[in-house]
N, CA and C atoms as a LAMMPS dump frame, in Angstrom:
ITEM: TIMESTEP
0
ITEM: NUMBER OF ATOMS
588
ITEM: BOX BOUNDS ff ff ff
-5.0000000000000000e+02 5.0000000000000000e+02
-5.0000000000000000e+02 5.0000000000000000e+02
-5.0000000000000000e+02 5.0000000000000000e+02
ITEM: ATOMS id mol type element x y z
1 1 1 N -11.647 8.864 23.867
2 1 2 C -11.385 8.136 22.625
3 1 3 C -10.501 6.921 22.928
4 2 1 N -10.844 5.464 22.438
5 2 2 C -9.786 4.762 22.608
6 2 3 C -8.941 4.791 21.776
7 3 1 N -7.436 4.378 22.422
8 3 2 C -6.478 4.569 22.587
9 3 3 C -5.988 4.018 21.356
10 4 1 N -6.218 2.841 20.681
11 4 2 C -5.697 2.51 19.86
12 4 3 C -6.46 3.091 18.399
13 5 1 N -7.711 3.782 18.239
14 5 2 C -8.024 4.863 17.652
15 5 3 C -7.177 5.9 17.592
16 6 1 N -6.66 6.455 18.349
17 6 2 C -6.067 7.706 18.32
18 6 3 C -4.782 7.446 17.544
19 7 1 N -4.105 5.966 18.096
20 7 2 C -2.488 5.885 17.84
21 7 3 C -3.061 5.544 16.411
22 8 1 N -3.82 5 15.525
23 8 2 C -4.282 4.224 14.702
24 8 3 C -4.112 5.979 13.505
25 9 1 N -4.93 6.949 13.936
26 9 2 C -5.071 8.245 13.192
27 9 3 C -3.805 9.011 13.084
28 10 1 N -3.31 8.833 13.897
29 10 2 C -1.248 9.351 14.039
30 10 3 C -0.643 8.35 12.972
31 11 1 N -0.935 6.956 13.216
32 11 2 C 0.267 6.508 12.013
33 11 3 C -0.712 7 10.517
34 12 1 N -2.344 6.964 10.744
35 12 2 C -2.317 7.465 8.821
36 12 3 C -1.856 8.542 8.556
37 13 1 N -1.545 9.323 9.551
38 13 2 C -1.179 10.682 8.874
39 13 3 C 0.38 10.528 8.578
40 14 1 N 0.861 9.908 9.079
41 14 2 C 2.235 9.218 8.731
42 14 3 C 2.397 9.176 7.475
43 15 1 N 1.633 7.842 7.226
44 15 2 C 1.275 7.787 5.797
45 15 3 C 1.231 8.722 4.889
46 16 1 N 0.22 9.584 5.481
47 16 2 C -0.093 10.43 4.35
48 16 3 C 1.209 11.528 4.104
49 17 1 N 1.588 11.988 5.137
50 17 2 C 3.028 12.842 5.28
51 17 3 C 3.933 12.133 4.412
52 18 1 N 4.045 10.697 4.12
53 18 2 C 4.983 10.352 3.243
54 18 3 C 4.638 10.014 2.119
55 19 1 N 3.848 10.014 2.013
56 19 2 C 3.122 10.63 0.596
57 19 3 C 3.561 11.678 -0.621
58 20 1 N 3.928 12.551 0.365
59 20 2 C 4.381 13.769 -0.324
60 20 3 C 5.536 13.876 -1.515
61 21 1 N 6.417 13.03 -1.142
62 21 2 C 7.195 12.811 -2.391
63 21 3 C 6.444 12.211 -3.364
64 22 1 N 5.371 11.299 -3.509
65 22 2 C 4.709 10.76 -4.675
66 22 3 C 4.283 11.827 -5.433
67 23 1 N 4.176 13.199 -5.332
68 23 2 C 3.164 14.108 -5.997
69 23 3 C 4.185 14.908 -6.959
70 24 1 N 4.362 14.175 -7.948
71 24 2 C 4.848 15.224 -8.764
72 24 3 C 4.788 14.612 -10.121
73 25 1 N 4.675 15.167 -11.138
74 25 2 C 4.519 15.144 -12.664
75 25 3 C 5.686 15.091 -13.517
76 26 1 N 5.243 14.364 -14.95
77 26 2 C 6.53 14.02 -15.504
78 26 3 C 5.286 14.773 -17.243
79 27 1 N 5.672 15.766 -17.405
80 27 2 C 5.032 16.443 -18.722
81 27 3 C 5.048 16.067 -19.697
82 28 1 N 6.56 15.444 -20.237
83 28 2 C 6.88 14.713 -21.195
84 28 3 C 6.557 13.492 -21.452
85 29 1 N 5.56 12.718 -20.491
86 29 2 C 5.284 11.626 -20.04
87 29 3 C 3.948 11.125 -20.924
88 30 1 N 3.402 10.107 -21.213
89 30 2 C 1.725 10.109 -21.798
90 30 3 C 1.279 9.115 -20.698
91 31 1 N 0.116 9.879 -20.371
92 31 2 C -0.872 9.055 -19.396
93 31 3 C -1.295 7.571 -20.023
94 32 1 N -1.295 6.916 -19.211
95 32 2 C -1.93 5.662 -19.421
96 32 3 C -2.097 4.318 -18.497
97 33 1 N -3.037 5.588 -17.473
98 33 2 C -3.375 5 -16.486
99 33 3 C -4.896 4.227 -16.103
100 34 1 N -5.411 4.56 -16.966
101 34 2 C -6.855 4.063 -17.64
102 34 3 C -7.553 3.802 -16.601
103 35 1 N -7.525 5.268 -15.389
104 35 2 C -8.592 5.058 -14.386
105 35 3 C -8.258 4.37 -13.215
106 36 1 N -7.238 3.931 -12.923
107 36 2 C -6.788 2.948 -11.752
108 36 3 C -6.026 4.013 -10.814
109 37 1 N -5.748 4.818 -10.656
110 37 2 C -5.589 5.697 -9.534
111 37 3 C -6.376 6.256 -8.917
112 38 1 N -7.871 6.073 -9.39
113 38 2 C -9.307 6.205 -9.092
114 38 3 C -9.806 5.257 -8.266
115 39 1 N -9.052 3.634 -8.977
116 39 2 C -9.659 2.67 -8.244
117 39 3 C -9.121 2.56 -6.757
118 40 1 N -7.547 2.63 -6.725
119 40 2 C -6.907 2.715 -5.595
120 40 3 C -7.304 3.886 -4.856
121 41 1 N -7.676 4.662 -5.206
122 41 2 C -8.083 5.714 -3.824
123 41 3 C -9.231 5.049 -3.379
124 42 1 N -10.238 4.697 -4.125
125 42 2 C -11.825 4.309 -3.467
126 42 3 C -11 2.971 -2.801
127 43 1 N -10.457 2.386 -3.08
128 43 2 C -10.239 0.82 -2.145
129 43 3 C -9.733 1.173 -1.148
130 44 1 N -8.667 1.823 -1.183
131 44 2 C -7.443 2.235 0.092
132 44 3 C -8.757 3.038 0.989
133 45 1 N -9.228 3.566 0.319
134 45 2 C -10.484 4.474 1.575
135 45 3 C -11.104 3.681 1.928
136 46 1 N -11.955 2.659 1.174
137 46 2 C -12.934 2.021 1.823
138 46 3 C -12.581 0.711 2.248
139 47 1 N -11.103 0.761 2.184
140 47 2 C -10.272 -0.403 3.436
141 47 3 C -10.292 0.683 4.909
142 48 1 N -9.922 1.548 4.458
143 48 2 C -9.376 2.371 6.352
144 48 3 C -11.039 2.652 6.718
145 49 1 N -11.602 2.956 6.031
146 49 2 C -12.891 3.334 6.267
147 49 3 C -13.673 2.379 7.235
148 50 1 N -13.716 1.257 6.842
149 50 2 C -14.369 0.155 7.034
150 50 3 C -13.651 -0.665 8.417
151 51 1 N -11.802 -0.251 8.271
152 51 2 C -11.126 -0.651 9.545
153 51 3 C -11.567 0.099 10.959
154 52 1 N -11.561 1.539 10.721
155 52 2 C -11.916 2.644 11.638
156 52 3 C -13.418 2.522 12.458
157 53 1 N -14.263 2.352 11.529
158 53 2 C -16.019 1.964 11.68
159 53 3 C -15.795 0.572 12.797
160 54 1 N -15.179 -0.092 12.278
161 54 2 C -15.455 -1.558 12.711
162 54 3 C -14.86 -1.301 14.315
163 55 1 N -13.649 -0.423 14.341
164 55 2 C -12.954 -0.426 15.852
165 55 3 C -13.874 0.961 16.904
166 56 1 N -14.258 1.616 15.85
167 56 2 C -15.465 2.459 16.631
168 56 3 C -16.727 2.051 17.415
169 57 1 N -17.158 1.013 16.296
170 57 2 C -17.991 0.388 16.682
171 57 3 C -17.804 -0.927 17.605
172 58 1 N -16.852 -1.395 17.928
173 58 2 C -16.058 -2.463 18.55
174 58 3 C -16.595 -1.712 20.235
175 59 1 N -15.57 -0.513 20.381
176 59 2 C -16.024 0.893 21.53
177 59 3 C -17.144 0.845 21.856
178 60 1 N -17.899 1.326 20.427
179 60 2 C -19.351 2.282 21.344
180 60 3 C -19.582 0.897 21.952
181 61 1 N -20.146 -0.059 21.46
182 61 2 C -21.024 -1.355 22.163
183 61 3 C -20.436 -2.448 22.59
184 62 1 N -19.558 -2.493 23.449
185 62 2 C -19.197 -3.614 24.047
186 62 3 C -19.958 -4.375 24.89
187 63 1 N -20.888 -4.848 24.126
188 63 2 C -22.255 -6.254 24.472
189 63 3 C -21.631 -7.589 24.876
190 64 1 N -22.119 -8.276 25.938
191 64 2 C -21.185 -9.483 26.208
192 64 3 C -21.636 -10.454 24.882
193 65 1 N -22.95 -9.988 24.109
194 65 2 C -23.044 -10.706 23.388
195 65 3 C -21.884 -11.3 22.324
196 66 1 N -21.803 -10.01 21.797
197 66 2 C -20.458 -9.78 20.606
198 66 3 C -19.119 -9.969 21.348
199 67 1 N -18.962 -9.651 22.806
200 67 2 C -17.808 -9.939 23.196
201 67 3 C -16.843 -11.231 22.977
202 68 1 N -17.535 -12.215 23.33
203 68 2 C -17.29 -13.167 23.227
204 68 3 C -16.329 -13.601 21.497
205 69 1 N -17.186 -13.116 20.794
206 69 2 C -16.588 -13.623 19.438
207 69 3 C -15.403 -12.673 18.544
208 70 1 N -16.171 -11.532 19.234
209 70 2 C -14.899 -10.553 18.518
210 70 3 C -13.775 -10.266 19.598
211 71 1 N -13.623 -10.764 20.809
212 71 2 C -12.695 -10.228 21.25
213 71 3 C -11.726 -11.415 20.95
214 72 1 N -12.074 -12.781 20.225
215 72 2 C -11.346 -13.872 20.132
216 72 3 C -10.604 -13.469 19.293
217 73 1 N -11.078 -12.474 18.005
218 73 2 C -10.617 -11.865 17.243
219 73 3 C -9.108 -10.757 17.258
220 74 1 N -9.237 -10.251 18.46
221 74 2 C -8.143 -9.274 18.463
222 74 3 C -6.988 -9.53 18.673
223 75 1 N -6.044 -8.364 18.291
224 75 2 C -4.46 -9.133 18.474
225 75 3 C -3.587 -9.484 19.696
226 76 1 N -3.941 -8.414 20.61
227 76 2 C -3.15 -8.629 22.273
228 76 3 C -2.257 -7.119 22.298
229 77 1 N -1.728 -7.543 23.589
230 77 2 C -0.942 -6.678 23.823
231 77 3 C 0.076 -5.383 22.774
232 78 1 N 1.025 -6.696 21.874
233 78 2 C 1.864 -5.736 21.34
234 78 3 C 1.222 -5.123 19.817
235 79 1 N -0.298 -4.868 19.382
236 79 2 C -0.593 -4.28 18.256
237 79 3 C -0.246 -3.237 17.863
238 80 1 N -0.328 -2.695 18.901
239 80 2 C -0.022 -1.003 18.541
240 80 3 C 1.421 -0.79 18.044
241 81 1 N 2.558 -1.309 18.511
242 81 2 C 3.672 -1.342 18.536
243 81 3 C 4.135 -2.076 17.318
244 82 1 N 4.149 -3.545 17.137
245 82 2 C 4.163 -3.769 16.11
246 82 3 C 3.405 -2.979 14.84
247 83 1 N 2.501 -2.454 14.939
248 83 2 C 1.401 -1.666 13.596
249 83 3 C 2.179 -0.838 13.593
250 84 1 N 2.701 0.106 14.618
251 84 2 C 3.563 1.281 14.331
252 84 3 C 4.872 0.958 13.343
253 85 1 N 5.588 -0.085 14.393
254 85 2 C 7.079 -0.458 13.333
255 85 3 C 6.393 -0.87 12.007
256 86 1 N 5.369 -1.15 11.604
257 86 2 C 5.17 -1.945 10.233
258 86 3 C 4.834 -0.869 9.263
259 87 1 N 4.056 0.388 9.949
260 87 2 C 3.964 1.882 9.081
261 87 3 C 4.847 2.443 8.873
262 88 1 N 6.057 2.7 9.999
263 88 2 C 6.982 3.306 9.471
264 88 3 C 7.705 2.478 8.568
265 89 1 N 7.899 1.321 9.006
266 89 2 C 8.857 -0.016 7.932
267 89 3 C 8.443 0.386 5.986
268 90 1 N 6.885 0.449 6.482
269 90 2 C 6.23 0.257 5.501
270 90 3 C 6.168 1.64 4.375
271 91 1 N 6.459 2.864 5.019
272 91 2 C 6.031 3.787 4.778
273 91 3 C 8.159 4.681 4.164
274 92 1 N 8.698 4.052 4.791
275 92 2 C 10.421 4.074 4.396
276 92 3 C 10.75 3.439 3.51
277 93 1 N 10.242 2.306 3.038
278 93 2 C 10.317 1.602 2.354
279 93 3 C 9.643 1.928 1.034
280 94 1 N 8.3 2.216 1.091
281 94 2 C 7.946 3.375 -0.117
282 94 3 C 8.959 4.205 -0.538
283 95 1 N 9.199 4.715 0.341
284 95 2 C 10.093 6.56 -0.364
285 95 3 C 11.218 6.142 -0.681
286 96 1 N 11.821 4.968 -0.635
287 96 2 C 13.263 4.714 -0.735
288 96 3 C 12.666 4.023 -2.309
289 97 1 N 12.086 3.042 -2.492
290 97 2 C 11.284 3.146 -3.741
291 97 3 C 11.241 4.454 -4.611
292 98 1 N 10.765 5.34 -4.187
293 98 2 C 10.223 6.578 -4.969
294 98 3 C 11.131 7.536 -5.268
295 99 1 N 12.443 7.473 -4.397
296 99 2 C 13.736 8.003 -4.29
297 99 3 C 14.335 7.25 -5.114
298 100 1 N 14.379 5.88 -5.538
299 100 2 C 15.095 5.23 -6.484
300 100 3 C 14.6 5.658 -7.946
301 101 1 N 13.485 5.667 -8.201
302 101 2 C 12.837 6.237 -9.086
303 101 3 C 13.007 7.302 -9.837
304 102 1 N 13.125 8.616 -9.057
305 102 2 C 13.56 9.551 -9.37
306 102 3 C 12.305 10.422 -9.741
307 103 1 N 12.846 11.13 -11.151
308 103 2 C 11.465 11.657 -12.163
309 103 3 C 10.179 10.311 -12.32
310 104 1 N 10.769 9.301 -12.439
311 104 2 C 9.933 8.187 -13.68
312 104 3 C 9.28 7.816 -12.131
313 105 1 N 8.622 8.265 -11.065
314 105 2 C 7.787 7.748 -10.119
315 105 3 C 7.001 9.203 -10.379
316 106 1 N 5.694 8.08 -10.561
317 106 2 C 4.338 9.08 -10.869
318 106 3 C 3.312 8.772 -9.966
319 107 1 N 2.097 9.173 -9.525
320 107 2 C 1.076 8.655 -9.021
321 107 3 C 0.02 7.941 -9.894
322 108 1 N -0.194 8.145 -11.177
323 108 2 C -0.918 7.803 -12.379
324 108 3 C 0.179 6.834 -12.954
325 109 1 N 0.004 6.277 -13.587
326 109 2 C 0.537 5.129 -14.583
327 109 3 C 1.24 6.231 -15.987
328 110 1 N 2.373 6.523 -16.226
329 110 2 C 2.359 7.658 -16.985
330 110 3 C 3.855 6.89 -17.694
331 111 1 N 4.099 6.922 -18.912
332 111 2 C 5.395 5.921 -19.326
333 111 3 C 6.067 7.079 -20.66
334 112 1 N 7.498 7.003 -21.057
335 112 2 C 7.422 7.697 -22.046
336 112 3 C 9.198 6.723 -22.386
337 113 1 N 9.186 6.758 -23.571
338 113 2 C 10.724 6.22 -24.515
339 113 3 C 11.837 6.09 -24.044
340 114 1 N 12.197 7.842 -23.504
341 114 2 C 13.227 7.841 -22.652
342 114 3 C 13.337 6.865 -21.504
343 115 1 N 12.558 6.503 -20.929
344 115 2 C 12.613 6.086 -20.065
345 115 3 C 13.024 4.559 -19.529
346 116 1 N 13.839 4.573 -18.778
347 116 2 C 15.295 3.577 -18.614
348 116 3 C 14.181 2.225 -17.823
349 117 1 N 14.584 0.968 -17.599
350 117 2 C 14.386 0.029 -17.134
351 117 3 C 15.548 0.078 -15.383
352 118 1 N 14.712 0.554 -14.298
353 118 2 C 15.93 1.062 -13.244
354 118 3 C 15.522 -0.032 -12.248
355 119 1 N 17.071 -0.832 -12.146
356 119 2 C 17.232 -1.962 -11.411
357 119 3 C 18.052 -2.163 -10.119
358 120 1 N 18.346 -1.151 -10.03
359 120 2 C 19.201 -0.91 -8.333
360 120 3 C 18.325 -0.874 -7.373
361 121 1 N 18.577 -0.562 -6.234
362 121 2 C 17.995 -0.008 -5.025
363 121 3 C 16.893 -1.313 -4.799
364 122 1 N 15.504 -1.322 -4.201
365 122 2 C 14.587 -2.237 -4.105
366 122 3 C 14.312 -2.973 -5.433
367 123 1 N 14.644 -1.945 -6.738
368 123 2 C 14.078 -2.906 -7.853
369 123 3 C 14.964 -3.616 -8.294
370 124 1 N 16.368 -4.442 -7.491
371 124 2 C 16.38 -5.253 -7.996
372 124 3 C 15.814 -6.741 -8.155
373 125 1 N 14.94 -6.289 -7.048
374 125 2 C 14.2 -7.665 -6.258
375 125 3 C 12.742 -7.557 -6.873
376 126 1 N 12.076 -6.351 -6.93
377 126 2 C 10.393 -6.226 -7.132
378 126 3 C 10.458 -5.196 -7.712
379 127 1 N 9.56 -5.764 -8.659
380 127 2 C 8.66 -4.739 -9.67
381 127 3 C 8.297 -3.611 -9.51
382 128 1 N 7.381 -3.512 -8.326
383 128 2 C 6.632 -2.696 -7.819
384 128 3 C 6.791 -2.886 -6.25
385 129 1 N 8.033 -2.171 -5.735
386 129 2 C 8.132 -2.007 -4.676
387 129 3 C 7.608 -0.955 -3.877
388 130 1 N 7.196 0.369 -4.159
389 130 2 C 6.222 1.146 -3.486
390 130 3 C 5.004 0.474 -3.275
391 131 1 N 4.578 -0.724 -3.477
392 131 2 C 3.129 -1.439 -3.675
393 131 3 C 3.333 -1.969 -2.558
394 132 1 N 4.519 -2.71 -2.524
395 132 2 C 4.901 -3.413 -1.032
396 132 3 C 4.599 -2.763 -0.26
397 133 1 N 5.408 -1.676 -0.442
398 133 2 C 5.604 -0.763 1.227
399 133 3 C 4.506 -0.161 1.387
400 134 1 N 3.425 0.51 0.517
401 134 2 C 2.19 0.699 0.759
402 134 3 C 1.218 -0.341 1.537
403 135 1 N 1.853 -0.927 0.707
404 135 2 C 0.645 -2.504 1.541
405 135 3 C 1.33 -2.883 3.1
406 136 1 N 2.466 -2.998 3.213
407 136 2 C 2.735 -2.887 4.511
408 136 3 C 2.473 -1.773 5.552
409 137 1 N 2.396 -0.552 5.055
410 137 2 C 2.213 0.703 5.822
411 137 3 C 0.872 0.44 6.396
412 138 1 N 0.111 0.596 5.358
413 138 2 C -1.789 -0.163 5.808
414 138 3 C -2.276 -1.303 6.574
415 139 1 N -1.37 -2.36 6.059
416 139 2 C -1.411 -3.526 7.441
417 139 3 C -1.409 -2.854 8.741
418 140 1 N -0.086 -2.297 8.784
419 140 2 C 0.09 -1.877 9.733
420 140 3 C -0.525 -1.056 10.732
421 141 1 N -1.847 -0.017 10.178
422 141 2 C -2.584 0.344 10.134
423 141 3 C -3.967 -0.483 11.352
424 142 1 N -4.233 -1.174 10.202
425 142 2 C -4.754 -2.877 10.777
426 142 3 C -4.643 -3.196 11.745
427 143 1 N -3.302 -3.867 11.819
428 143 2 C -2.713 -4.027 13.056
429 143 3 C -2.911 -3.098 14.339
430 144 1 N -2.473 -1.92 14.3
431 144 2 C -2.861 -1.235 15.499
432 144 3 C -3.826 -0.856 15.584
433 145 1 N -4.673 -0.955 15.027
434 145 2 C -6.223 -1.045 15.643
435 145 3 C -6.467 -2.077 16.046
436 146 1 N -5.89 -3.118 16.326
437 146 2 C -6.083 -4.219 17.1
438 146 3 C -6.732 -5.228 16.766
439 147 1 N -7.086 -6.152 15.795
440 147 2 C -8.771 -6.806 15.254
441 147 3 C -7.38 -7.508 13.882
442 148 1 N -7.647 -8.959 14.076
443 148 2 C -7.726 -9.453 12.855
444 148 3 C -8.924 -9.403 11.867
445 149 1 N -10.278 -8.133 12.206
446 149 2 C -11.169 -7.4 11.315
447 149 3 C -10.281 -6.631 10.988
448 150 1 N -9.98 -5.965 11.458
449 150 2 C -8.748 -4.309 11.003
450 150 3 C -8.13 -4.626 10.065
451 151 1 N -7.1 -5.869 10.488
452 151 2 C -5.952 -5.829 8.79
453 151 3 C -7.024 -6.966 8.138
454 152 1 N -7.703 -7.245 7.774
455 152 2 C -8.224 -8.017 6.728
456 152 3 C -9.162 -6.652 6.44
457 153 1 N -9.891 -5.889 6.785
458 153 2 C -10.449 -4.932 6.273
459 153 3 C -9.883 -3.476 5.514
460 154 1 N -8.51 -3.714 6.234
461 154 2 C -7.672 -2.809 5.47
462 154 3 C -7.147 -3.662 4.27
463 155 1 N -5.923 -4.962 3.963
464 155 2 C -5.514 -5.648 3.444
465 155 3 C -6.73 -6.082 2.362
466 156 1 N -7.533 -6.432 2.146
467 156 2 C -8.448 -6.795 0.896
468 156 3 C -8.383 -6.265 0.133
469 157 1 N -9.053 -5.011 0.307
470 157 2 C -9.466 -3.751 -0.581
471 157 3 C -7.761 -3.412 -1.169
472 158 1 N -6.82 -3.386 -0.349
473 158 2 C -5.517 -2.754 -0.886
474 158 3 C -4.71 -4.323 -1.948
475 159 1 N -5.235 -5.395 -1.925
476 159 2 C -4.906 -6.226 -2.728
477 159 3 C -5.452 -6.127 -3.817
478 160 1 N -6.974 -5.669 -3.776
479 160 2 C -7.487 -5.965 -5.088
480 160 3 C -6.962 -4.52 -5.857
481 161 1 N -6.698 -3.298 -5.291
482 161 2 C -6.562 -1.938 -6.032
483 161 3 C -5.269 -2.793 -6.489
484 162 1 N -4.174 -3.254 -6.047
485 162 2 C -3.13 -3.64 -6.487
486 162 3 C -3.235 -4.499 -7.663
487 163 1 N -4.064 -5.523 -7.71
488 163 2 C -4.546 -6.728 -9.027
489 163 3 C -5.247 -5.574 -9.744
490 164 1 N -5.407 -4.853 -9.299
491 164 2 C -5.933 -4.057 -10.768
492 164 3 C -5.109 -3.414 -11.67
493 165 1 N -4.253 -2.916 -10.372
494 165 2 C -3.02 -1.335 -10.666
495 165 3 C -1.944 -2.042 -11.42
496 166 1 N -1.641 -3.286 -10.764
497 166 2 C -0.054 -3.983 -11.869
498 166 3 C -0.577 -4.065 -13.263
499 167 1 N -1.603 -5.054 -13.365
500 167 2 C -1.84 -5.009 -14.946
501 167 3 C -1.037 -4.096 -15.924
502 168 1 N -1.854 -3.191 -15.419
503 168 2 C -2.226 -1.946 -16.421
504 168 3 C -0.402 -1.205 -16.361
505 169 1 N -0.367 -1.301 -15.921
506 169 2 C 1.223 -0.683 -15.143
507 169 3 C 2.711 -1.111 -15.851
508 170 1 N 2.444 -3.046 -15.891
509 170 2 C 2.963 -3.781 -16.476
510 170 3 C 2.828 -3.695 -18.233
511 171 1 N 1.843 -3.775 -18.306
512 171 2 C 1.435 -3.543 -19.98
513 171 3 C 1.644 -2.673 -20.543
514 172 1 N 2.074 -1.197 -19.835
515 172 2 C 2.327 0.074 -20.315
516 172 3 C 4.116 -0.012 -20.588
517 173 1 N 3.993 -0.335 -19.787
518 173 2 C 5.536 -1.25 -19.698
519 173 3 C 6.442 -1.943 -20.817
520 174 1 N 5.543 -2.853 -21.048
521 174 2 C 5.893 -3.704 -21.791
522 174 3 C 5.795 -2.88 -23.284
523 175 1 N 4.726 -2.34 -23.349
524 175 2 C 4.317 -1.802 -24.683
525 175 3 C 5.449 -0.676 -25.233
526 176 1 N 5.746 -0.007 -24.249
527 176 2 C 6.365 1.124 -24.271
528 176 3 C 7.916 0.79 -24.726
529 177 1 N 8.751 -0.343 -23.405
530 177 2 C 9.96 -0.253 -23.37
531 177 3 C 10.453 -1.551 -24.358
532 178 1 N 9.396 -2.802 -24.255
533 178 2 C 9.61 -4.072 -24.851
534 178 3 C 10.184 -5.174 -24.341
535 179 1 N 11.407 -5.438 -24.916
536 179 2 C 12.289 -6.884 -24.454
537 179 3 C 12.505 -6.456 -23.394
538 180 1 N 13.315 -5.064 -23.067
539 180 2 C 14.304 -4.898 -21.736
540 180 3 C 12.664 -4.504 -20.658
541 181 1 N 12.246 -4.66 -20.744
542 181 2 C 10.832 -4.951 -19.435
543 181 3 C 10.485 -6.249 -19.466
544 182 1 N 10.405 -7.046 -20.613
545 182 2 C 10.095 -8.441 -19.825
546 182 3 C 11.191 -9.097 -19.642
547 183 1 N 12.544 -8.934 -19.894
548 183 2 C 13.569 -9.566 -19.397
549 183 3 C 13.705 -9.311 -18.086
550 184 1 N 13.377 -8.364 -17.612
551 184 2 C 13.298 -7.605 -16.387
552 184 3 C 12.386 -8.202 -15.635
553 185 1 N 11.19 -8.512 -16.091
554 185 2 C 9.902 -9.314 -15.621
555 185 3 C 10.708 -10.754 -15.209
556 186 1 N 11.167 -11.205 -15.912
557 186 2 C 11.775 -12.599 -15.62
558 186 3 C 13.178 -12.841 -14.38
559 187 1 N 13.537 -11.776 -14.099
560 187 2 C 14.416 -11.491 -12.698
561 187 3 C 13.735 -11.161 -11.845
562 188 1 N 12.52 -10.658 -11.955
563 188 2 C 12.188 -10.059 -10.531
564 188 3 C 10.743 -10.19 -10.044
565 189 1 N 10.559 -10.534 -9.081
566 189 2 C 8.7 -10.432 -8.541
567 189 3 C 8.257 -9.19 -8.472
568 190 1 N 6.618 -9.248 -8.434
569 190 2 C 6.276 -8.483 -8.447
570 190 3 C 6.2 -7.779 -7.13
571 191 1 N 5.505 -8.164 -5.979
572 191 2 C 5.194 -7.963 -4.493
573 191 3 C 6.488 -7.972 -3.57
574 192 1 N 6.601 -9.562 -3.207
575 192 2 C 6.803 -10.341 -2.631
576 192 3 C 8.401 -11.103 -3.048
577 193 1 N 9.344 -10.879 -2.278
578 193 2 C 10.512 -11.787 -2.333
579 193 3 C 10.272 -13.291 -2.363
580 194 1 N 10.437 -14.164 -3.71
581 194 2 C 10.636 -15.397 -4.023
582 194 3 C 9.158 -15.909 -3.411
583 195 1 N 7.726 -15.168 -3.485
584 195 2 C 6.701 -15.969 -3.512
585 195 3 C 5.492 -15.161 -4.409
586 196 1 N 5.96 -13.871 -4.718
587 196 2 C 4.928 -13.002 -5.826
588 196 3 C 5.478 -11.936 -6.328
């Protein structure tokens, strides 16, 4: 098996191991996630899906034909290494998110009255900082599979589940809590420090 396959299946399970704090329920809560935790699983899959295939298939047939163009493509030496620091970066950075959170971090979009506008820890900067660190964990992903195919095949699919997932996320938001969420909206990005 190559090598950067193998290291590539060790960091998703990473991932997925840190995962585990995301799984828990808030009863008192009303759903209103309108299907987008549906969408993000099919994207996030058929980003790794499509990363994995592409570096398999990179393996089985190394044709001088294709050589030529896809190997212009790949990253070099330090992928693996960098992809690793960027999963764990990426993947610490979630849970410290989800740890700030507390109860009010759900996997579904789920909002209820009680529920406070919480601005310490990562959120004082971003909205949706588990989105970050998700999206970085998966780059990272990308990355050590070696292929500027890899993180654009991982990275797409996990942008668009994201343009789908804030919406809906935001609006529940807004609807729910009111002024003190879009005043909140107006301090802080969504993604991205001082560019999204």
């Amino acid at each position: 098996m190559d090598r950067r396959l193998f290291i590539a299946y060790g960091l998703t399970l990473v991932i997925w191991i840190g995962e585990i704090p995301t799984f828990k329920r808030r009863p008192e809560a009303r759903p209103v996630d309108r299907g987008s935790i549906g969408v993000v699983r099919r994207l996030f899959g058929a980003g790794y899906l499509g990363a994995f295939l592409y570096r398999y298939w990179l393996v089985a047939d190394d044709s001088l034909a294709r050589a030529h163009v896809l190997r212009a493509l790949e990253l070099g030496p330090w992928d693996v290494p960098v992809g690793a620091a960027l999963v764990v970066a990426g993947t610490l950075f979630r849970n410290w998110a989800v740890r700030t959170l507390g109860r009010y971090f759900t996997r579904t979009v789920q909002v209820s009255d009680d529920q406070p506008v919480v601005e310490r820890g990562p959120y004082r900067w971003l909205r949706h900082p588990s989105y970050t660190g998700g999206a970085l964990a998966a780059g990272g992903v990308g990355v050590a599979l070696g292929s500027v195919v890899t993180v654009v095949a991982i990275l797409v699919p996990v942008a668009i589940a994201y343009a789908v997932r804030i919406p809906i996320e935001e609006q529940a938001l807004v609807e729910t809590l009111g002024d003190r969420y879009r005043d909140y909206m107006k301090r802080t990005w969504r993604l991205i420090p001082f560019l999204y």
